[in-house]
N, C-alpha and C positions, 0 to 999 in steps of 0.2 A: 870772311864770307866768300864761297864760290861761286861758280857760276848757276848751278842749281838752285841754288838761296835766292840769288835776284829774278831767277827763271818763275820761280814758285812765286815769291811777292808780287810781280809784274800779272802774272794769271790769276792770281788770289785778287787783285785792285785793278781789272784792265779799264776802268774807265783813270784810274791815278796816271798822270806823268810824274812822278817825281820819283817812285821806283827805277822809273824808266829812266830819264835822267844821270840818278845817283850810276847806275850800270856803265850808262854812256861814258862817264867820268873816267869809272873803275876803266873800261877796258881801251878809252882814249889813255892813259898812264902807261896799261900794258901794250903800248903799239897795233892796236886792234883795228884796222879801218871799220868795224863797226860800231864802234863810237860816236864816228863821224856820221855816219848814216843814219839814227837812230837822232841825234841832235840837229839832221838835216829834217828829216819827214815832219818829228815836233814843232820846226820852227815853222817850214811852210804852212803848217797849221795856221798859224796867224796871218799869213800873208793874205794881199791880194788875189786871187783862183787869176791865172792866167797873168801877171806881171812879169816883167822881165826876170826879176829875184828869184820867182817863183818857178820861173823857165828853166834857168838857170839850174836852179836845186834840182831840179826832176831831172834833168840831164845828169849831174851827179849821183845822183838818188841810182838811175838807172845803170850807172857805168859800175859803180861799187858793187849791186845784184847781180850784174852778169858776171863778175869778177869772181863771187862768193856765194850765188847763187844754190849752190848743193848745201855747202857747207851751214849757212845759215837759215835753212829750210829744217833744220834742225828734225829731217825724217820726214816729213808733211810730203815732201817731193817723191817718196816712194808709194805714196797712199792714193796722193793725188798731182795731176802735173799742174793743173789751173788754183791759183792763190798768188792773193796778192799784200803787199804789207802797206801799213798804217800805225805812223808813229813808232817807225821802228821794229813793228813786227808782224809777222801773220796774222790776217784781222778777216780774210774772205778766202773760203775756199767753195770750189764748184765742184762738183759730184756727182753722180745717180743715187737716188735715194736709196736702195736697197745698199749700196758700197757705204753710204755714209752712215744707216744706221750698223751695218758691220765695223767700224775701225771708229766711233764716235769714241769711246771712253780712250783710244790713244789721238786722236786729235786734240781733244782738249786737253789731256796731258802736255803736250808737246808747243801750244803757241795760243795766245790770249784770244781765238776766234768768236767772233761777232757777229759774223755775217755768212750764210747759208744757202749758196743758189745750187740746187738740186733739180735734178726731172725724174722722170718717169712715175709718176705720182699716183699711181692709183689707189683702188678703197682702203686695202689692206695692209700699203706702205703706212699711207698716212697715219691709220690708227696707230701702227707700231712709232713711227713719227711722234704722235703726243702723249707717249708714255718714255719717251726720252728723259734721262738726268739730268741732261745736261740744256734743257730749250732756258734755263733762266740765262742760260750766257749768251744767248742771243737777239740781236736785237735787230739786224736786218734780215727779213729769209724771203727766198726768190722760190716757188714754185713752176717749174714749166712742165709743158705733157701733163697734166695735171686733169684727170678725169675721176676723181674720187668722189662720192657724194657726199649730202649734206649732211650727213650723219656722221661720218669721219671727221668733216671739216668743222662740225661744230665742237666734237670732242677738240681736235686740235687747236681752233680760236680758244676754246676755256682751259687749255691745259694746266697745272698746275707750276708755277711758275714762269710762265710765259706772259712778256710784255714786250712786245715788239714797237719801233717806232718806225718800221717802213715793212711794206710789202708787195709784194708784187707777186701776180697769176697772170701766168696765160695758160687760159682752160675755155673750149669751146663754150661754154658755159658760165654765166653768173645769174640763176632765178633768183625767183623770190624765197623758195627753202635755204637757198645758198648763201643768199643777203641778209636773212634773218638771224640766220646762224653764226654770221661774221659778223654784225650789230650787236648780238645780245652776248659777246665774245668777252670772257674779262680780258684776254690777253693781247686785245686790241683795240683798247679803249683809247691808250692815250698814242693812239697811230698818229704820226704829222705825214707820213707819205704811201699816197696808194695808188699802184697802175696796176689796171688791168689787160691785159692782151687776148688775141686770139680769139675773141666771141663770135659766134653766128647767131646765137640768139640774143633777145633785147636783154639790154641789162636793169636789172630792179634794182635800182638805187636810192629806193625812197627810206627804207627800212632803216639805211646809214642814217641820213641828212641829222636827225635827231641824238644820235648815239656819237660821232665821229667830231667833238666839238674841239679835236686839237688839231685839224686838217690843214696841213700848209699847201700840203702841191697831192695833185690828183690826175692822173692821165688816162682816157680810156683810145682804144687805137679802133675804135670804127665809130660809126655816125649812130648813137643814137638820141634822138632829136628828146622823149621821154624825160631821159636823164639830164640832160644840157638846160632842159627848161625847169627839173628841180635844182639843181645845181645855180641855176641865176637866182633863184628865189629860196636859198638856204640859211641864208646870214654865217655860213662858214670860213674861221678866219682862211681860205684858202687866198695864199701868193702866187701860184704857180699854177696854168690848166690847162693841160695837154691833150690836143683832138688828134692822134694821131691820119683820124681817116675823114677827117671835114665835119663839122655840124651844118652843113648847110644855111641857105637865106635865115628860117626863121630861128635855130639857133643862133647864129650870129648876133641878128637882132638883140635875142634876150642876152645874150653877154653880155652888148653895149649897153644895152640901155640899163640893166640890174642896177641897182641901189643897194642890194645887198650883199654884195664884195667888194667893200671898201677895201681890202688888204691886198688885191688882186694887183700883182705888180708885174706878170709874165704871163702872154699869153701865149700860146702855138699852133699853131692851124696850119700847118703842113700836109704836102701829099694828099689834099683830097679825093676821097671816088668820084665825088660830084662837085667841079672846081667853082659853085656859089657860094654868096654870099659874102667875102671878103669885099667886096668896093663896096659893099651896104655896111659892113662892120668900119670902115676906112670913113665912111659920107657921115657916118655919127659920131666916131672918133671917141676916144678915153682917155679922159685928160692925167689922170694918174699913173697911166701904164708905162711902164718903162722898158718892156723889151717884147718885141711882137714878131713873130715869124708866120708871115704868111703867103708862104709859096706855092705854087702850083695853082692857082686860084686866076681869079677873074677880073686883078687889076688892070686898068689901062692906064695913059696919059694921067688924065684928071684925077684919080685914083692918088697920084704920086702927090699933084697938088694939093690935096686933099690933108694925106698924111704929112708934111707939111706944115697946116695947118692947128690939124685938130687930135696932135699926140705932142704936145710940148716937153712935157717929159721925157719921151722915148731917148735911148742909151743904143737900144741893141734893134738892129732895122735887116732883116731876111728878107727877099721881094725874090728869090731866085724863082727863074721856072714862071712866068707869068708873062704868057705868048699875043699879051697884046700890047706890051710895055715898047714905045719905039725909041728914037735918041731925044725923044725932047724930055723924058723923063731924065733922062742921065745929064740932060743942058739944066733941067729946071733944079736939081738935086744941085747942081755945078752953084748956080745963082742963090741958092737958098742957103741964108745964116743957118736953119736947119741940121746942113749938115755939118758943122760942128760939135753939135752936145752929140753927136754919132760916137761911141766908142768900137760898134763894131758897125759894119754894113758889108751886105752877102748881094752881089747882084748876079751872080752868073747863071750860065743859062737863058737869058734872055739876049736869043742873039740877034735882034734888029738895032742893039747899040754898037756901034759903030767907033773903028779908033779914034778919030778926033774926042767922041763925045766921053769915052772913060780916059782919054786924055784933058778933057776940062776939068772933070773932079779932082783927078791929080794935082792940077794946076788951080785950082778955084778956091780964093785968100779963105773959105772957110772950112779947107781942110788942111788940117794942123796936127801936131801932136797928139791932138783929143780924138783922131779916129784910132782907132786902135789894131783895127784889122780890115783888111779889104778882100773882096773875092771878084774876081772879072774871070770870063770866058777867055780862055789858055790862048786861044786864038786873035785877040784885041792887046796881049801882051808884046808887042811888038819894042826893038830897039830903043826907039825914039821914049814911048811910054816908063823903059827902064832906066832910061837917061835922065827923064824928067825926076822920077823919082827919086835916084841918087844924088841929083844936083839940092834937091830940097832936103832930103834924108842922110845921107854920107852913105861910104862905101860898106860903113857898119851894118847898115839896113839889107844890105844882100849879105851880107855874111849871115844874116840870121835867114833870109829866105832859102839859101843853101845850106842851111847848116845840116844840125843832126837830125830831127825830123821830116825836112820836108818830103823823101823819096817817098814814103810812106802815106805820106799826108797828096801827096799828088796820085799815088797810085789807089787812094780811097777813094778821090773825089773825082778820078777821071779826068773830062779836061777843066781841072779846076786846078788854077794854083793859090793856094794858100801866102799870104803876106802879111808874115806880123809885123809890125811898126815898132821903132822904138818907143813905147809909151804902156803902160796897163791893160792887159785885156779885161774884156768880161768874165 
């Protein structure tokens, strides 16, 4: 068998590993580093998202592509520059729509693609869009620029082999023709993931709630209050709910207090327009929830206490950006058993805490292995604070601060330094 044999089997079966696999074998024998690579991506499959292992792999994962990068782009690289692999091979490629409906029958020739993020979206793409051969091998697609109406869009939600399990719009625009038309959609019935971006007008979310009954995670990036209060009262298995742009006091409210997301495990409430209602969502607290970001918002002191308190579960704790937070939050987080089940905590940004007081957390008997990762404002990371750390951590714990990502990770986050801990991330 050649290489074309296993290229064909692997595209013919892309949700199969064991094509994939048996390859890896074949061309681990033939001295191939892509053997290697292909047996690494699968395995991380299984891992932990963020463990050391997992750290680990991706740093090799990444050194092998730069190495081999042309070569095993297998052409895709001269089509397009943006794709990325999965399990071994090209799974997501980014495009303008008009290019990708021009080179689509040699893309999927050429690498087991799955995933579709495209723009410039208008009425006439689109149609041409859901007359594609190829939309049943797709199962994630990203629309951005996206001003097409609801008449294209409802042709393309019904397309003829089209079942996508994630989507994602940003279009000035989601009415109620547009909502109806992606509810009454065969080809997104059994959706688990939907964000929408980019809206100026309200979004009509009502039309889903009823139709969208495999919904894990749902993100919309502005406030609208409408949607948030049918979204509390849905009974949608939704785990995951992302306000990119605040729901305000009385959203918030109905988060907390809903009865009807039991499954709701991550919530996000970052970057508000209007930084209410997080100390109202914090004073009622969710006892099941286990990873909450709520920055930019309207915590103070007692806030801290609060959470604390009334989120026992919580794993993963964001408070950055919350300008009334002073050192007695960082003393009271110090004192509190609390933080230990922390696997991640984000506190930067908030600069009225002071060296001594992110030098208590350091030192404070309930932070242990089980934090997973810290963030403090670049400027409280002082000498002493790095001492502390390597004296409880080893000199291993800065080899990984320094290592192969951080420049990057520091120059994303500004004055934020990134510190991952010897232990599992989130």
């Amino acid at each position: 068998m050649n290489e074309n044999h296993f290229l064909e089997e692997i595209i013919t079966n892309p949700a199969d590993d064991e094509p994939r696999l048996i390859y890896a074998d074949w061309l681990c024998e033939c001295g191939d580093p892509r053997g290697e690579f292909i047996q690494l991506q699968i395995r991380r499959e299984s891992l932990e998202p963020g463990s050391l292992e997992a750290q680990a792999s991706r740093r090799r994962e990444r050194q092998l592509v730069e190495e081999n990068a042309e070569e095993w782009s297998n052409g895709v690289h001269a089509i397009t520059p943006s794709y990325e692999y999965r399990r071994g091979f090209i799974s997501k490629i980014g495009l303008d729509l008009n290019k990708f409906l021009e080179h689509a029958d040699s893309l999927f020739s050429l690498a087991p693609i799955d995933t579709l993020s495209t723009s410039e979206c208008n009425t006439s793409r689109i149609t041409e869009l859901s007359e594609c051969a190829h939309l049943s091998r797709i199962d994630s697609l990203k629309l951005s620029q996206c001003e097409a109406n609801a008449s294209s869009l409802e042709q393309l939600f019904d397309a003829s082999g089209l079942d996508l399990s994630q989507f994602y719009l940003l279009s000035s625009r989601f009415d109620a023709d547009i909502s109806r038309a992606f509810a009454n959609g065969s080809g997104v019935q059994n959706l688990r993931s939907l964000v929408i971006q980019g809206l100026r007008s309200v979004v009509e979310i009502d039309p889903l709630i009823a139709k969208l009954n495999q919904l894990k995670f749902l993100s919309f990036a502005h406030d609208h209050t409408d949607a948030v209060l049918a979204i509390a009262d849905s009974n949608l298995p939704i785990e995951t709910l992302q306000f990119g742009g605040g729901i305000g006091l009385t959203g918030c409210e109905a988060i907390a207090n809903s009865t009807k997301l039991p499954r709701l495990k991550t919530l996000d409430l970052s970057r508000p327009f209007i930084p209410v209602g997080g100390r109202r969502l914090v004073e009622i607290g969710m006892p099941k929830l286990e990873r909450l970001s709520i920055s930019g918002h309207d915590l103070n002191d007692d806030s801290v206490k609060e959470l604390t308190k009334n989120f026992p579960a919580l794993c993963y704790l964001d408070i950055r950006g919350n300008p009334q937070l002073t050192f007695r939050s960082f003393r009271h987080l110090a004192d509190s058993p609390f933080l230990s089940q922390l696997r991640c905590l984000k506190l930067n940004h908030n600069s009225k805490g002071r060296k001594r007081d992110i030098m208590a957390i350091t030192r404070s008997p309930y932070f242990s292995g089980e934090a997973g990762m810290l963030q403090f404002p670049i400027q409280h990371m002082y000498p002493k604070v790095f001492e502390s750390l390597e004296k409880q951590y080893g000199k291993d714990f800065f080899w990984d601060v320094y290592g192969h990502n951080d420049k990057m990770q520091i120059d994303v986050l500004g004055r934020c330094l990134l510190l991952p801990l010897p232990c599992e991330l989130p």
